[in-house]
N, C-alpha and C positions, 0 to 999 in steps of 0.2 A: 229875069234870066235864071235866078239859081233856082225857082221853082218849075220852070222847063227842063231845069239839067235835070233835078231832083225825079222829075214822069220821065223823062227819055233814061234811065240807070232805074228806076223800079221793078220794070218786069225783070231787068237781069237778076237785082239784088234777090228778089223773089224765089227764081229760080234755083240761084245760090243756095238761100233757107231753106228751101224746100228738099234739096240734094241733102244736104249738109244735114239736116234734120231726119233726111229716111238713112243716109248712112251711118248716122249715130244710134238710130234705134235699132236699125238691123246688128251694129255690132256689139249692143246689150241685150239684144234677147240670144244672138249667137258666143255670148260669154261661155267660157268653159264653165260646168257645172260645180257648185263649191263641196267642200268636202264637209259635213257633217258627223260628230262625233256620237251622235246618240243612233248611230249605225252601225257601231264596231263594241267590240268588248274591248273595255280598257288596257288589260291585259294583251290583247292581241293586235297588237296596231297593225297600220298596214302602210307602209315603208318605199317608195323609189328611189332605187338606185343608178345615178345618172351618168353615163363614163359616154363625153362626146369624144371615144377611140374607142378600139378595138375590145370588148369583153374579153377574150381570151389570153388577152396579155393585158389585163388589169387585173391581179393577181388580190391584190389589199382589196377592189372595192367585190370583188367574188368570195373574199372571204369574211366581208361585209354581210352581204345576202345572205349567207349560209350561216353565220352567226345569229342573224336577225332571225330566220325561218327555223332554227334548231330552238330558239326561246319563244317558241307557238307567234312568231309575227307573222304576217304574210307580203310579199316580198315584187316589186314588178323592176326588174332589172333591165336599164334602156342604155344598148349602144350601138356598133358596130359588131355584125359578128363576121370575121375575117378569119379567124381560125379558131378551133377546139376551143370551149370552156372545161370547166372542170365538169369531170364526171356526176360528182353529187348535184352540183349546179340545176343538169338535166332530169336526176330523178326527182328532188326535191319535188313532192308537188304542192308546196308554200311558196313554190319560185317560179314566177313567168318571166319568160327573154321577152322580150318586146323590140325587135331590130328596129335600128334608123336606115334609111335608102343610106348605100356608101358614098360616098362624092365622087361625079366622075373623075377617072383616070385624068385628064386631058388638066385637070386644074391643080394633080400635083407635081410638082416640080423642087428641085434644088438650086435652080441658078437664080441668082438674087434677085437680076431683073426682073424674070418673070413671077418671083413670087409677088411683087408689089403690084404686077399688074392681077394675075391670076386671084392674090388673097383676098383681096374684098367681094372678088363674085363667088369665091368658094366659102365665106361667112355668111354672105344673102342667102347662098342657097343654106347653109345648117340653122339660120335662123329661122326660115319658112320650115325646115323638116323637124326642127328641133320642136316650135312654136304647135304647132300641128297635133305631133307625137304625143306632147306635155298636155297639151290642152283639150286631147279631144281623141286617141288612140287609146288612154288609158284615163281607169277610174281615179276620181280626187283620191288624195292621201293624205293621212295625219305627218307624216313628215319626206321630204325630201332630201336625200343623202347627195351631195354634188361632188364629183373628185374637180380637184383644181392642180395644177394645170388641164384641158387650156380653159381659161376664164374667157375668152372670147369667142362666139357671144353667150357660153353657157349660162357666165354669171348674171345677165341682165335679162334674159329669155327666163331662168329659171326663178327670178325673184318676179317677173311679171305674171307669171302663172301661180305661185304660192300665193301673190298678192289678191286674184281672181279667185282662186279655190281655195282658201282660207286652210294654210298648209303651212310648216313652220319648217323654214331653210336650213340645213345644217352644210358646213363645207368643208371636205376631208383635202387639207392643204398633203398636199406630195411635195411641193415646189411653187417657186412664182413663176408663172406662165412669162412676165414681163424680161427673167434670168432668162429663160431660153430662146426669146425672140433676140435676147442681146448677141447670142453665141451666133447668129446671121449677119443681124446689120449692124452690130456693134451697140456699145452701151449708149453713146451719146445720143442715137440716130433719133430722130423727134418721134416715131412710130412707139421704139421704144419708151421714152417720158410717157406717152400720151396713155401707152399699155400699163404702165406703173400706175400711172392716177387711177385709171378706170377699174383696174384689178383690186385696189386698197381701198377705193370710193366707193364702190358697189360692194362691197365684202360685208363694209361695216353693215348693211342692212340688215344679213344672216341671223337666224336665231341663237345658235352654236356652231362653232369650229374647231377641228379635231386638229392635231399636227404632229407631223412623225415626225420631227426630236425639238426638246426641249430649247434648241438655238431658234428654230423657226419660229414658235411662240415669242421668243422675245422681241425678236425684227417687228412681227405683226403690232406687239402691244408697244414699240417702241416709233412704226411710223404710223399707224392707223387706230390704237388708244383700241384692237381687238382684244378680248383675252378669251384666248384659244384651249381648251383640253391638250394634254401631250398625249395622244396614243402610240405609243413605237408601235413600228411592226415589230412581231414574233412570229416565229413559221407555225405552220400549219401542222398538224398532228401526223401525217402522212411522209413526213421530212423526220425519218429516223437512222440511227449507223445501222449497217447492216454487220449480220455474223458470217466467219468465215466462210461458212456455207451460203448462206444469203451473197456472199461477194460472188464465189465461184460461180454460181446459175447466171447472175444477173451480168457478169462476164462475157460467159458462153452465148447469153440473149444479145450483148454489145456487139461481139462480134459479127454476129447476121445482121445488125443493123449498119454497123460502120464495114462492113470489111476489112474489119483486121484480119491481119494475117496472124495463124496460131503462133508464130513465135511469139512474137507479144502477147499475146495471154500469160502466158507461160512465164513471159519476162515480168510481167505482174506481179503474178504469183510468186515468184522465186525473189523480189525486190533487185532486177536486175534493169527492172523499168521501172517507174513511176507516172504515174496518172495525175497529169492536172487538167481541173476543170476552169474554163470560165464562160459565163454567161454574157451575152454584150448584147445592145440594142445597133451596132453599128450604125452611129450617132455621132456627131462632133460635142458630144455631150463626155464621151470615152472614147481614148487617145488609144486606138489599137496599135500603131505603129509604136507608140511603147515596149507593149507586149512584142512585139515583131523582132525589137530591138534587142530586147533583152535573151531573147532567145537565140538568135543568131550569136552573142558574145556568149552564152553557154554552152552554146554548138563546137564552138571555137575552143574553149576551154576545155569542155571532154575532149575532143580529139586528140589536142594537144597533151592533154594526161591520163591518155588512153587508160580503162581501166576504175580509173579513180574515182568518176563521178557516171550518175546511170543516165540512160537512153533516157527520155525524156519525151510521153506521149502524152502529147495537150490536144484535148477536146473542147471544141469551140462553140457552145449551144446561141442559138437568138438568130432573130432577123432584121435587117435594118436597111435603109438606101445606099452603106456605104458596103455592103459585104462581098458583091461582084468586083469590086474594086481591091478589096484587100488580099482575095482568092487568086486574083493576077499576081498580084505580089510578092505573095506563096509561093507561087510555081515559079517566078523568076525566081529564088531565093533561093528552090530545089537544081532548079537546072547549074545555078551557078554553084551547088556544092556547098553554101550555106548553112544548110540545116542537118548536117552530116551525123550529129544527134540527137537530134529532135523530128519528130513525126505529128504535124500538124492535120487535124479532123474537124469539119464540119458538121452538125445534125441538129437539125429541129425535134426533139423531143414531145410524145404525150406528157404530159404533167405525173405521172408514176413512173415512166422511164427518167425522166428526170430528176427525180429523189429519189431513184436507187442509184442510178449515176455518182452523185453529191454521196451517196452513203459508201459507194467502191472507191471514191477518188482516194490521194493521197494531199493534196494539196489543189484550194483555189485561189482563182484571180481574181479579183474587182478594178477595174480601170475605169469605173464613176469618178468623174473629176467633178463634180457638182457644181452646176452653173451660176446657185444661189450661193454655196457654202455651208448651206442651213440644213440641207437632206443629206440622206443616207440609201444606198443603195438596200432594196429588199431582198438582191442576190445574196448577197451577205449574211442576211439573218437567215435564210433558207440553210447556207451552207453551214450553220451552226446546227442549226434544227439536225440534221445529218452527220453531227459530230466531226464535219471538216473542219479544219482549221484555212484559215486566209491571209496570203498578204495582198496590198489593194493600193492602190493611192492614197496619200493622208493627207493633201496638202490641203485640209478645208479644216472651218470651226466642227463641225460638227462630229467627225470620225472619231473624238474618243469616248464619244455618248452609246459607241457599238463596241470599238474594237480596243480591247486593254493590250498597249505592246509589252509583247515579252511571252503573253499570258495566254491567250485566245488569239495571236495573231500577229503581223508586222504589216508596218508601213513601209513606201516609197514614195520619193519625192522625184525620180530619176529611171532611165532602162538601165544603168552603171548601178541601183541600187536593188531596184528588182533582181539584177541578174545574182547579183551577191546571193542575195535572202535565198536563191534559186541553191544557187553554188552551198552556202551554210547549211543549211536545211536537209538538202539532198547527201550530202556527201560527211559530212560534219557526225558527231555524234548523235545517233539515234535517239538519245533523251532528249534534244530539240524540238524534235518534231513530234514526239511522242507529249510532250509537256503543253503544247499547243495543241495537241486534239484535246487533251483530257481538258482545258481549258475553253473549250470551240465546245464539247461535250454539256461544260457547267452551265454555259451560256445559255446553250437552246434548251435547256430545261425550261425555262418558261418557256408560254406556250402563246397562239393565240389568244386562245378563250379566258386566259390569266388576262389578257391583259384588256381586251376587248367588255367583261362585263362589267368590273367596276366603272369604266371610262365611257365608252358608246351604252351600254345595252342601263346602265341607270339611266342616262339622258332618255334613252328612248322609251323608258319604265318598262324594260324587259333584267333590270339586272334583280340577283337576290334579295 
């Protein structure tokens, strides 16, 4: 009997072998091609930079590429391109874009449910476009630069391809991808655990890892036994204060862009207005209804001491899923006589209108709440780089690794505190605020490139 079962189950087994044997061979000879070193000059490596978002609002890893390419590397920068890169980005010709297809519309969403249903087919699909891109759109590389967040399915796609093409992983930590899926379905939710394991478990494989501030490094070396490089961000060379004259043009260029009305210029100039800037991703990552808050209780207070404290024109730069929503807000807040001192503006900025901005401002905002604790908003060191000075959120570990209070800047824990620092600052003695820029000034003297070759460009053996 079991030698009848054994002939009636052979042609299948056969069959099986035979399948199972051409599809293992077709997918070793269809291996991506490995990267060999005796095809590049030592000196000149040749580098992917992998952002599964938006190129054009990855700001750190484009001045990644442009670091890399200005120390003779050569450069294949792979993401999303949804709006403007940096200008030099385009001319470099050390730099190729190499776009990912975008995700369709239909699979992003905000409402909880549907992300649970939506997220696993919108991860299938970035690991076929990702897998694809990595393995067979572009040439092997002697190293691979990964931003993280999101680690899902970057981190696992990206190590199976270095693993194929003999390419040595490096991962530029922003954040734990696992901190931002928490700020949806909350810390405990099992999706979350399961994103924490896989983000820390697959990391360790990496060859090196960079991390913008020294709290993040320790978390890493404290649950996953990583030890990470600290690269802070520092602005970019283009993010300078402007001179009187430099203010007044780049005014006059504001106002065609936003529509002001000439009084405000004017009121500018004369310090009868003040100019604050802040940047936001319109995110539950930053609590704009802070900022909202804080401003309607200064609103209240100028009126009320007419005279005393100035007009107050905040410009709102970023885009995010929450901005239609807080744009409503606004205009309720106007109609009902709310912002009776304050004049709030919208604009998406080029990348040079936006650090002459930062260099005309009077004061910025950071409302980064940091999902980990462990980052730092890069708004921030921009707005030094520009000689602003900042008050921002402080309620995390990481904020005094940027911001010295008193000296370069204040914190808030509160819109009752914010609104203060607004109130102090604005109306209070002039040596405040003037003691804080020269501070915001000292800071953004370092620069990128200070900080970038000892730390990145040795690892990559492009440093001195």
């Amino acid at each position: 009997m079991a030698t009848a079962w054994l002939q009636s189950i052979w042609p299948f087994a056969l069959t099986v072998a035979v399948i199972g044997s051409t599809l293992f061979t077709a997918f070793l000879i269809t291996l991506p091609t490995q990267y060999s070193p005796n095809k590049e000059r030592e000196d000149e490596p040749s580098i992917q930079v992998i952002v599964l978002g938006d190129i054009g609002r990855s700001p750190r890893m484009q001045y990644h590429a442009l670091s890399i390419a200005n120390a003779r590397g050569r450069v294949e920068i792979i993401g999303y391109q949804e709006s403007d890169v940096h200008p030099e980005i385009r001319s470099n010709k050390s730099i190729t874009i190499v776009p990912l297809s975008p995700t369709p519309s239909s699979l992003r969403t905000e409402n909880k449910i549907l992300f649970l249903l939506f997220g696993p087919l919108k991860v299938l699909l970035q690991v076929c476009t990702l897998y694809h891109t990595l393995g067979y759109r572009t040439k092997p590389a002697r190293w691979m630069l990964v931003q993280n967040p999101p680690s899902i399915p970057t981190l696992i796609i990206a190590l199976l391809i270095c693993f194929f093409r003999n390419t040595r992983l490096a991962i530029d930590w922003h954040n734990f991808g696992y901190s931002i899926l928490a700020l949806r379905l909350g810390p405990s939710h099992p999706l979350v655990r399961l994103s924490k394991w896989y983000e820390l478990f697959f990391a360790k494989f990496a060859t090196a890892h960079f991390t913008v501030t020294n709290a993040m490094g320790r978390v890493l070396r404290e649950n996953s036994g990583i030890q990470p490089f600290t690269l802070h961000d520092r602005p970019p060379d283009y993010f300078q204060p402007l001179s009187a004259d430099q203010r007044r043009d780049f005014l006059r260029h504001l106002r065609d862009i936003t529509q002001f009305p000439d009084v405000m210029i004017d009121g500018i100039h004369s310090g009868r207005c003040m100019l604050l800037v802040s940047s936001t991703s319109w995110t539950a990552d930053e609590d704009f209804q802070l900022l909202l808050d804080a401003l309607v209780e200064y609103s209240k207070q100028a009126v009320e001491n007419r005279g005393h404290f100035p007009y107050i024109i905040a410009i709102i730069t970023g885009k995010g899923p929450q901005k239609d929503y807080y744009l409503s807000k606004i205009d309720s807040l106007v109609e009902q006589g709310k912002l009776g001192a304050v004049s709030i503006h919208t604009a998406w900025l080029a990348s040079q209108d936006y650090a002459s901005l930062l260099g005309a401002a009077d004061l910025g905002v950071s409302l980064h709440k940091s999902s980990s604790g462990v980052d730092l908003p890069m708004k921030v060191v921009d707005m030094f780089g520009a000689g602003l000075p900042v008050v921002g959120w402080s309620k995390f570990e990481a904020w005094p690794e940027l911001v010295k209070e008193g000296i370069n800047g204040r914190g808030f824990e509160s819109a009752d505190e914010l609104c203060n620092s607004l109130l102090e600052l604005f109306s209070g003695p002039t040596e405040d605020l003037a003691r804080l820029k020269s501070g915001a000034l000292k800071e953004g003297q370092r620069r990128w490139g200070d900080e970038w070759k000892p730390v990145a460009g040795r690892l990559f053996g492009l440093g001195d």
